[in-house]
Wavefront OBJ file of the C-alpha trace (Angstrom):
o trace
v 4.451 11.213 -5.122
v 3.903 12.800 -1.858
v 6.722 14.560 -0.205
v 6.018 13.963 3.054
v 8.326 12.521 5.132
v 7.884 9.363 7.643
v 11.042 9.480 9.228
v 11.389 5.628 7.513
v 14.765 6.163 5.446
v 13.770 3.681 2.965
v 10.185 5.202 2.494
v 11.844 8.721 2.880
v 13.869 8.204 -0.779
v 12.933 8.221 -4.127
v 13.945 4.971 -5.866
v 14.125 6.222 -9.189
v 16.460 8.198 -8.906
v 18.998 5.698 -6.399
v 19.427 3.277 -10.015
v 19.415 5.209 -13.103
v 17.694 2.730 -15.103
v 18.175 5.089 -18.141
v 21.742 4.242 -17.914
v 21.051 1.321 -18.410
v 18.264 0.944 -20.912
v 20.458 3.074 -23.571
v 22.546 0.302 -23.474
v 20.604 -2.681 -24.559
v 19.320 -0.637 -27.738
v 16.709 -2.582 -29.014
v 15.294 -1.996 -32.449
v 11.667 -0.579 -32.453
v 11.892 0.263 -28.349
v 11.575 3.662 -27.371
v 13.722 3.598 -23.818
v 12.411 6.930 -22.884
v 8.697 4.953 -22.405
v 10.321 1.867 -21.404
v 11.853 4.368 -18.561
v 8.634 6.449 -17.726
v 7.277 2.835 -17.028
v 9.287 1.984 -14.605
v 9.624 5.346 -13.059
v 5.872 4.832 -12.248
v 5.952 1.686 -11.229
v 8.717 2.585 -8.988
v 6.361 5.526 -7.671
v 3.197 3.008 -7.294
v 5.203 1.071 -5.205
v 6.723 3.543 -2.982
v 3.251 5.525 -2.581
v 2.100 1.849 -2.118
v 4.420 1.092 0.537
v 4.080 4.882 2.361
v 0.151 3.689 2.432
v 0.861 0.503 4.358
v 3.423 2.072 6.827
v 1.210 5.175 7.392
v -1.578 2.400 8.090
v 0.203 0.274 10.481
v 1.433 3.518 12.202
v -2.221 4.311 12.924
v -3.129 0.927 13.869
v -0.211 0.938 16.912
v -1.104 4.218 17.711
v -4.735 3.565 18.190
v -3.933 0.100 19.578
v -1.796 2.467 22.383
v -5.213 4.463 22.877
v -6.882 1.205 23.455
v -4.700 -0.301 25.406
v -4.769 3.110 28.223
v -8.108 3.664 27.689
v -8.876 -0.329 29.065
v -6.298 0.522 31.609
v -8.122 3.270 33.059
v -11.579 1.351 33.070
v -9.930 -1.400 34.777
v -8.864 1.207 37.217
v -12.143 2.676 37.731
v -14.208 -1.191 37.522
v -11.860 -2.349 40.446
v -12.410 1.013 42.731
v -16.186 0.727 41.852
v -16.366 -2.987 43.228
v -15.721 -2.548 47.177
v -16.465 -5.114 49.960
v -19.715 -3.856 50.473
v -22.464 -5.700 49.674
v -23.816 -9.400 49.283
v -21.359 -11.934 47.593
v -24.511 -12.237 44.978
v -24.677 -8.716 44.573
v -20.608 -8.550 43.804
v -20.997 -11.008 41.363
v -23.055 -9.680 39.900
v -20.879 -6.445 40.084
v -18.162 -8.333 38.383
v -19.935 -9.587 35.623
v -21.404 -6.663 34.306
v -17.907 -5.176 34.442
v -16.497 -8.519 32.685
v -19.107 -8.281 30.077
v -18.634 -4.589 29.221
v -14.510 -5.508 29.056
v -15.203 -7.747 26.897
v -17.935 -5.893 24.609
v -15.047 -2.931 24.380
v -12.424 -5.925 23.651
v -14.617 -6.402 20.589
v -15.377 -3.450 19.348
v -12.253 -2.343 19.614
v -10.175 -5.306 17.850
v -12.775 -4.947 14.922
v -11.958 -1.081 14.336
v -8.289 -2.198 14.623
v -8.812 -5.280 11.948
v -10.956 -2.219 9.666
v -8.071 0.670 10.292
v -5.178 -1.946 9.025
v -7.903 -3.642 5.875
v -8.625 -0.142 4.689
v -5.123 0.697 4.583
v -3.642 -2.682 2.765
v -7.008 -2.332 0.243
v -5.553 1.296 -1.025
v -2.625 -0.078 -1.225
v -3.614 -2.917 -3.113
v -5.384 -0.617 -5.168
v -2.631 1.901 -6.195
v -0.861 -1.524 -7.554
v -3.379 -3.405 -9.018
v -3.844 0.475 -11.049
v -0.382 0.740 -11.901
v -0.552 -2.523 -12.715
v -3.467 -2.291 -15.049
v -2.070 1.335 -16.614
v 1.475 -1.057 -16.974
v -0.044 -3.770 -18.940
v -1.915 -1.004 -21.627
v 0.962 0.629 -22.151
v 3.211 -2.805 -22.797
v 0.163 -3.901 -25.108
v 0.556 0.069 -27.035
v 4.860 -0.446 -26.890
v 4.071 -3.853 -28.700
v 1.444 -2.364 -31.102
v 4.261 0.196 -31.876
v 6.914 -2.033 -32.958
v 4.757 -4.204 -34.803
v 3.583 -1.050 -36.757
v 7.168 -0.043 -37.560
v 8.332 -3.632 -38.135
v 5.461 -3.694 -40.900
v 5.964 -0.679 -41.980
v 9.935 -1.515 -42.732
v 8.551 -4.704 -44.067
v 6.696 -3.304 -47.111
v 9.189 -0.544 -47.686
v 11.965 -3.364 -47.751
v 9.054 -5.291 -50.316
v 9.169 -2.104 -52.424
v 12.923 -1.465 -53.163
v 13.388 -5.664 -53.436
v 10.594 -5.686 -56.263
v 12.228 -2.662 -57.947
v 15.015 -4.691 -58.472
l 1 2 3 4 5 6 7 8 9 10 11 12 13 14 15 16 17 18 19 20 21 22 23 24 25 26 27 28 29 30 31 32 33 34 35 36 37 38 39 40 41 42 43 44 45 46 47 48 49 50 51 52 53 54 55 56 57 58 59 60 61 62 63 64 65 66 67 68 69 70 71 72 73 74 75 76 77 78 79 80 81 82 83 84 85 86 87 88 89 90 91 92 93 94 95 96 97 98 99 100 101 102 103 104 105 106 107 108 109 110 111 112 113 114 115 116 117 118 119 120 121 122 123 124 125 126 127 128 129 130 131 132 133 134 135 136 137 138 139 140 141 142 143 144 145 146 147 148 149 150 151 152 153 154 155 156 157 158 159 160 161 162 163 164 165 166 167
């Protein structure tokens, strides 16, 4: 996990360690469950979701900032469109004027709304990505936990055979 800071105090901490959930694995001892793994999964999940969540924020961050850049940036054409269109000239001929300035307004509108809609997908798809990973790392090591017990639950199965048939 990345120690860089967003000034966000509930990005800024580190989840796993606010709730202990060693604590409170050791005690719920269940039979054939390691709690050391059961408590490495969740520390990682924990860390998907925060890296997840750091992703997203960083994301949106950009988005305003850029949508701040944008927003002067059509300020100061504006400016510049309304000195360029004086009195001068036909009424045709400032129509004219007008429109080409409308149309290039609204070409920039465009462009820039789709790089804003692209800045904020890319982010949420990374983020979606770190989970659907963790997610996908989760289930395989639930499926090897499960494999695990039922090895040791056979295994104390035929050694509990044995010493009944010895009997």
């Amino acid at each position: 996990m990345s120690d860089k800071k967003t000034g966000n105090p509930f990005l800024d901490q580190n989840f796993a360690e606010a709730f202990d959930f060693k604590k409170y694995a050791e005690q719920f001892q269940v039979p054939g469950v390691d709690s050391d793994q059961l408590v490495e999964t969740y520390r990682k999940n924990i860390e998907a979701v925060t890296q997840a969540n750091r992703v997203v924020f960083e994301g949106a961050q950009a988005v305003a900032q850029r949508q701040g850049e944008v927003m002067r940036q059509a300020m100061e054409e504006a400016m510049q469109a309304m000195q360029q269109t004086d009195a001068s000239g036909s009424p045709d001929q400032q129509v004219a004027k007008q429109s080409e300035i409308a149309k290039k307004a609204f070409e920039a509108g465009l462009k820039n709304a789709r790089e804003l809609a692209e800045m904020s997908a890319k982010s949420n798809t990374e983020a979606l990505e770190m989970i659907n990973k963790r997610m996908a790392e989760s289930f395989d090591e639930l499926r090897e936990a499960i494999q695990s017990v039922m090895k040791q639950s056979q295994a104390m199965g035929s050694s509990t055979d044995r010493s009944s048939s010895k009997k």
